[in-house]
C-alpha positions in Angstrom: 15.2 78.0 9.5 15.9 76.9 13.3 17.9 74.2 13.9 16.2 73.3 16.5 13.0 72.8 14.3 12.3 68.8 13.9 13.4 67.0 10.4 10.6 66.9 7.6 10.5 64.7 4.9 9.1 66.1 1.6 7.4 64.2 0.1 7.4 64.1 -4.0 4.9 65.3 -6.2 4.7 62.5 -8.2 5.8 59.1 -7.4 6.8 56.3 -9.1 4.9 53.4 -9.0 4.8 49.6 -10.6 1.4 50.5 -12.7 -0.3 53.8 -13.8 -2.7 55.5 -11.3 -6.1 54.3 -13.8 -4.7 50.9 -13.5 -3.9 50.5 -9.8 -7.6 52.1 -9.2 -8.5 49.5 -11.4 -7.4 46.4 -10.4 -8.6 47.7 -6.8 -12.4 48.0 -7.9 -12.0 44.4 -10.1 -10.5 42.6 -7.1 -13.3 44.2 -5.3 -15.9 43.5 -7.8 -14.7 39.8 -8.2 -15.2 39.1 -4.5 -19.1 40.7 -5.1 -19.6 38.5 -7.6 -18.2 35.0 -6.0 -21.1 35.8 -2.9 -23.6 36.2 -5.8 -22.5 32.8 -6.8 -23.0 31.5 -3.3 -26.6 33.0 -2.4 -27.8 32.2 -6.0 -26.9 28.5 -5.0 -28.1 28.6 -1.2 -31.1 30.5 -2.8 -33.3 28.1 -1.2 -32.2 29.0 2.1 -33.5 32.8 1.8 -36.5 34.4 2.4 -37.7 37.2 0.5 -40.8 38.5 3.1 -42.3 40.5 -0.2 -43.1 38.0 -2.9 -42.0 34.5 -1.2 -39.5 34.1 -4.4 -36.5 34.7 -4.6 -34.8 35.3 -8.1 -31.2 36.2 -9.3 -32.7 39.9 -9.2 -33.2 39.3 -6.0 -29.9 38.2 -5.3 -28.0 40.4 -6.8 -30.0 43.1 -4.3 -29.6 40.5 -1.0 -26.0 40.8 -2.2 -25.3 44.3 -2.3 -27.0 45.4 0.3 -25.2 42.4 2.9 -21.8 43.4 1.7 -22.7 47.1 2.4 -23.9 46.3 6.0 -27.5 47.7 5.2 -29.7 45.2 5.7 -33.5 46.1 4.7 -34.8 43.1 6.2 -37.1 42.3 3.6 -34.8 39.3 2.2 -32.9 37.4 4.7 -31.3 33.7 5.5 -33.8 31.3 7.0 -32.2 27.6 7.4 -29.2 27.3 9.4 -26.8 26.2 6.5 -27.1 29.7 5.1 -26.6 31.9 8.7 -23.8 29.8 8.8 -22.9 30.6 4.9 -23.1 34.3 5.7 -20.9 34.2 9.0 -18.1 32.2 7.6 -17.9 33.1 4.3 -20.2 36.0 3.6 -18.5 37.8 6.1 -15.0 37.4 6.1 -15.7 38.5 2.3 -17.4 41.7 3.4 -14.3 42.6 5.4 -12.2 42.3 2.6 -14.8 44.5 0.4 -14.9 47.4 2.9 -10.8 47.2 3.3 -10.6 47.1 -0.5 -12.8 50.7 -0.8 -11.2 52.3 2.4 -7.8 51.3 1.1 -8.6 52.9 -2.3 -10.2 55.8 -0.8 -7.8 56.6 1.8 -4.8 56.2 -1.4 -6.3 58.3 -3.9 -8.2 60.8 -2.0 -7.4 61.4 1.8 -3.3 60.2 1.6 -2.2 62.6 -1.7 -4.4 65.2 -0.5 -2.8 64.7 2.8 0.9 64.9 1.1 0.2 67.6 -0.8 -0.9 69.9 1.8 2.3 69.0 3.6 4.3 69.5 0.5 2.9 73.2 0.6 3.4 73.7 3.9 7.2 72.5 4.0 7.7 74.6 0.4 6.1 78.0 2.3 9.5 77.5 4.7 12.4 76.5 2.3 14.8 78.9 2.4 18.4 79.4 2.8 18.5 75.6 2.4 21.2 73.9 0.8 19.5 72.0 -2.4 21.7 68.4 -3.0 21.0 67.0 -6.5 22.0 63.3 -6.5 22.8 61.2 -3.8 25.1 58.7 -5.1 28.5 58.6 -3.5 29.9 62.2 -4.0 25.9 63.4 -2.8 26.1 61.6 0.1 29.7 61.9 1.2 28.8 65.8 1.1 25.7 65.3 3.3 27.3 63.3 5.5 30.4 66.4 5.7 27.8 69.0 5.6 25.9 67.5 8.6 29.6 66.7 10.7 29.5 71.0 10.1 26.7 71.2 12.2 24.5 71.7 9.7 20.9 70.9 10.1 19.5 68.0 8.2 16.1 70.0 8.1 17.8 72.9 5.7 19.1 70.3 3.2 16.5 69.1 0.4 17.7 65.9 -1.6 16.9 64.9 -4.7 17.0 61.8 -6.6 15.4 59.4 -9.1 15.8 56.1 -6.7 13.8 55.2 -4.0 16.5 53.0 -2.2 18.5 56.1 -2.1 16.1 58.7 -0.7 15.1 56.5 2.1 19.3 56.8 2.9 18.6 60.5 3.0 15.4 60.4 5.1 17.1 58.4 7.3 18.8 61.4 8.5 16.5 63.5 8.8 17.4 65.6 5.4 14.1 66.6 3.4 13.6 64.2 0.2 12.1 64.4 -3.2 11.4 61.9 -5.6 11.7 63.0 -9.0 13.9 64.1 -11.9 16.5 67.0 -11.1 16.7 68.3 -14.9 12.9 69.3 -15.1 11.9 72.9 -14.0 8.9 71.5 -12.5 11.2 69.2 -9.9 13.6 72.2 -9.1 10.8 74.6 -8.4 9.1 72.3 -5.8 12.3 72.4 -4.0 12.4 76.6 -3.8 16.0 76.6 -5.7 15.6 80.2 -6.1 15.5 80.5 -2.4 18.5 78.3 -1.8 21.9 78.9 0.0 23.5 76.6 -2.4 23.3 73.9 -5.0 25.2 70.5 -5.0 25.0 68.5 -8.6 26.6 65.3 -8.3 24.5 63.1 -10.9 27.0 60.6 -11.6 27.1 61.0 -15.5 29.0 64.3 -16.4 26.2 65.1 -19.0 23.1 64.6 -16.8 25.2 67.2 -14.2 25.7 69.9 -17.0 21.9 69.6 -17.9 20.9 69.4 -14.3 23.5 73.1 -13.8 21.4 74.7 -16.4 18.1 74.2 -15.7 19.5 75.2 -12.2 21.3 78.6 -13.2 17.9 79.2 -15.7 15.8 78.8 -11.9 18.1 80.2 -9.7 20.4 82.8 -11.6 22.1 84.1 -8.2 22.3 81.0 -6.5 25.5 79.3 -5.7 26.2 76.2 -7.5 28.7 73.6 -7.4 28.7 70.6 -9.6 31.2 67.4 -9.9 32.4 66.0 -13.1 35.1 63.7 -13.8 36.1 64.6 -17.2 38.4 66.9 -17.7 37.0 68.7 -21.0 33.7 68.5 -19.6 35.0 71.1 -16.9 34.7 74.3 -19.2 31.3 73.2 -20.1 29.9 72.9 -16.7 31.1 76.8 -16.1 29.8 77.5 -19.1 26.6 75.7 -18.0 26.4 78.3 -15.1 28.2 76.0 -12.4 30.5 78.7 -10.0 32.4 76.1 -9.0 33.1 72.7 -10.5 35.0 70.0 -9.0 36.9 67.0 -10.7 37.1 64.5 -7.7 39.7 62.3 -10.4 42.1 65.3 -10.5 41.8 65.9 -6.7 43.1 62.3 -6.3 46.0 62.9 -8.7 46.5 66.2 -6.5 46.8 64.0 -3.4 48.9 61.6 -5.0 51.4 64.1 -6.5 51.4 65.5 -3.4 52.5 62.5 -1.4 55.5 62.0 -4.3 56.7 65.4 -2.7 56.6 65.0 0.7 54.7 62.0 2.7 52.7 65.1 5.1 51.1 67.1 2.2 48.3 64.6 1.1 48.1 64.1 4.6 47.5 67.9 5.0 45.3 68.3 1.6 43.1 65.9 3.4 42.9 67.2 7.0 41.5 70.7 5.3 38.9 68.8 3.0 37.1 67.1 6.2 36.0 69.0 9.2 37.3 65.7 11.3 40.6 67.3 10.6 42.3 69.7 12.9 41.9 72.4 10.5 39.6 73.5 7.6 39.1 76.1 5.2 36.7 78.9 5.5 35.2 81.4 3.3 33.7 84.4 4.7 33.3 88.0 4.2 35.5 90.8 6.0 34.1 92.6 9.0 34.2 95.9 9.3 36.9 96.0 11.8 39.3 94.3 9.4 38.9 96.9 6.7 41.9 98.7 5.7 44.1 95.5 7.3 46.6 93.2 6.0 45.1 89.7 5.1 47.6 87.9 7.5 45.9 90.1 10.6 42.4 88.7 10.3 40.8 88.8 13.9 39.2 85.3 13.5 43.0 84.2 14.1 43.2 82.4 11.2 45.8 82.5 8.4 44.9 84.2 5.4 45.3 82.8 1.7 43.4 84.3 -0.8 40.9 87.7 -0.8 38.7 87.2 -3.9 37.6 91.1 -5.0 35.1 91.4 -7.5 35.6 87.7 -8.6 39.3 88.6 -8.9 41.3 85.6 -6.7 44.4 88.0 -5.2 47.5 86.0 -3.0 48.2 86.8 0.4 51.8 87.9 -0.9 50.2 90.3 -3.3 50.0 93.8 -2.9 46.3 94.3 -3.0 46.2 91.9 -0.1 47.7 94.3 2.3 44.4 95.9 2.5 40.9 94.6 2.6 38.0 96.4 1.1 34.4 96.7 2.0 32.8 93.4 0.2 35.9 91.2 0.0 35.6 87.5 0.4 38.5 85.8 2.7 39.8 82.5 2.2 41.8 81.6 5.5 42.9 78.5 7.7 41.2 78.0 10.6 41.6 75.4 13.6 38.5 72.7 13.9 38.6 73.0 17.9 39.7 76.9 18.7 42.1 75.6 21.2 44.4 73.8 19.0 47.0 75.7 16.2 47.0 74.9 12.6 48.7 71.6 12.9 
């Protein structure tokens, strides 16, 4: 995707509302029918006021038709208000009535027919150019705190997909300008709307540590090569969200007790453990794969100029003070240190 390409919203599939589809539709046509039948009620009573040009009666028949075909705006002519009190029946109440009949149909017609047919055609449009997006499953406070980092990274709100079951929340996530559906992120049906097979990377941050497991496998079960990372905050539930399929999983309670500890050793180190997490910081960490130019080299000579840490080799994490470090290989991943602005040094 460009970056320079405008932010979508996507739009859900299915969306929640107070009353069942049959129901809204229905209380639509009764409201509509109810106002039909109070200016039946009100010609049948100024009856005496109409003409009817074919028969010179008018019954409740009659009416009924006078009725219909006033609301609609047809008007055969062959049954029409004589006496004054009834033209000014039909243009202060009559009418305003027949306003509120047509609104009623448009409304309902423009809801259920033009407006979802509408959405879904843009909801197959937007799916026929996911990809390489970064899929964010929840957007409590750990979901948004990542957007929010994700988007300070320069990346565009148009490649990251939200989802969520709350409303209140997705309109957060509109808001800037990141695509947004509406739904439940542990049924296939929601994940494959979202092209999660086609995804950079998956974000589960559900805020219950069993709704993120289940959310990891339906994930892994869609996408099987897809990065994902989930948060949990138990510490036995960790081996279960691997197990689950999650590549990496991230216990935002033990990071804390990481920064604490840290601080009980030395008041910088927190302070540094934080500076790498955010990209506000001087530094950050990258991952990347070697270049061909760096094959065959040490880990501390990267060309980037940052400071190597860790090569992972076939999944394998190796030190930078361990031997296999002093050469990198064709497909190795890097972990190094690198400066936010490349003017400044590692702090």
């Amino acid at each position: 995707m460009s970056r320079k390409r405008p932010p979508r919203s996507l739009k859900p599939l299915r969306r929640a509302i107070p009353v069942p589809v049959w129901a809204d539709l229905g209380l639509r046509l009764g409201g509509a029918l109810a106002l039909v039948f109070i200016v039946v009620i009100i010609h049948w009573f100024d009856r005496d006021g109409l003409q009817d040009s074919l028969d010179g009666e008018v019954s409740f028949l009659d009416v009924v038709y006078f009725t219909m075909i006033s609301i609609t705006t047809t008007g055969f002519g062959d049954i029409a208000p004589v006496t004054d009190r009834s033209r000014l029946v039909e243009a202060v109440i009559v009418t305003p009535i027949r306003f509120a009949v047509i609104f009623i149909f448009v409304g309902t017609a423009y809801n259920f027919i033009i407006r979802r047919s509408w959405e879904t055609w843009r909801m197959k449009r937007i799916q026929e150019r996911l990809a390489d997006h970064i899929v964010v499953l929840g957007y409590g406070i750990s979901g948004s705190e990542a957007v929010s980092e994700l988007l300070a990274r320069g990346t565009d709100p148009a490649c990251i997909v939200v989802v969520d079951p709350s409303t209140a929340r997705l309109q957060k996530a509109e808001a800037v300008g990141c695509n947004v559906l509406e739904g439940d992120a542990t049924r296939d049906e929601t994940l494959s709307a979202v092209q999660i097979d086609r995804a950079r990377s998956v974000l589960v941050s559900a805020g219950r540590d069993d709704t993120s497991i289940l959310i990891v496998l339906t994930a892994r079960h869609l996408a099987p090569s897809v990065p994902i990372t989930a948060v949990v905050r138990a510490d036995d539930n960790e081996i279960l969200a691997r197990q689950a399929g999650a590549d990496n999983v991230i216990n935002p309670v033990r990071f804390t007790g990481l920064l604490l500890a840290g601080s009980a050793r030395g008041k910088h180190i927190s302070d540094y453990l934080a500076d790498l997490a955010s990209v506000s910081g001087r530094v950050q960490l990258v991952e990347r794969t070697v270049t061909p130019s760096e094959v065959g080299k040490p880990l501390t000579a990267l060309e980037s100029g940052g400071r190597g840490l860790r090569v992972y080799r076939q999944g394998r994490p190796i030190g930078f003070w361990e031997d296999a470090a002093r050469s990198l290989e064709p497909g190795d991943l890097v972990v190094e240190i690198a400066p936010t602005c490349p003017n400044e040094g590692d702090g």
